[in-house]
C-alpha positions as CSV (number, residue, x, y, z in Angstrom):
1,X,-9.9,2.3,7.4
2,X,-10.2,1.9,3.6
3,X,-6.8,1.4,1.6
4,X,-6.3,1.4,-2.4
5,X,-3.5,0.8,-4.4
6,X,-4.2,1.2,-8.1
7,X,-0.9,-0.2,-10.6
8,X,-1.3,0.0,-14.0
9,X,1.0,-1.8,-16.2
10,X,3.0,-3.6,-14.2
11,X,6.5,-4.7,-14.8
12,X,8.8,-7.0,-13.0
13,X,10.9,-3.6,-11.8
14,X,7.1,-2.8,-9.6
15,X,7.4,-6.2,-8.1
16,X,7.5,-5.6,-4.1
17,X,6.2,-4.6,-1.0
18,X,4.4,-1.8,-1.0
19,X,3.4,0.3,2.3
20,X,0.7,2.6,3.2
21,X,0.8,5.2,6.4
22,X,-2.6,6.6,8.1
23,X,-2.6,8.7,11.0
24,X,-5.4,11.0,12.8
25,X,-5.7,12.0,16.5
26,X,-7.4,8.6,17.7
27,X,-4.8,6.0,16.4
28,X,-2.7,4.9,13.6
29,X,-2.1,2.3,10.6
30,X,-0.5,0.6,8.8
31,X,-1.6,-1.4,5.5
32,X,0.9,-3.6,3.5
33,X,0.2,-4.8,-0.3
34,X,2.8,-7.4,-2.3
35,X,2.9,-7.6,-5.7
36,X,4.3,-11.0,-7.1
């Protein structure tokens, strides 16, 4: 699996954990990005 998370501008308020959900018929992920 390939995951992107593209933030432009960032501001203390998008500081955080960020979470991404992918899912077919064969299995499931999860991917998990912080920005500091």
């Amino acid at each position: 699996f390939k995951m992107r998370l593209n933030v432009t501008r960032i501001t203390h308020q998008d500081y955080g954990a960020y979470y991404c959900n992918a899912r077919n018929i064969f299995d499931m992920t999860r991917g998990k990005v912080i920005i500091q």
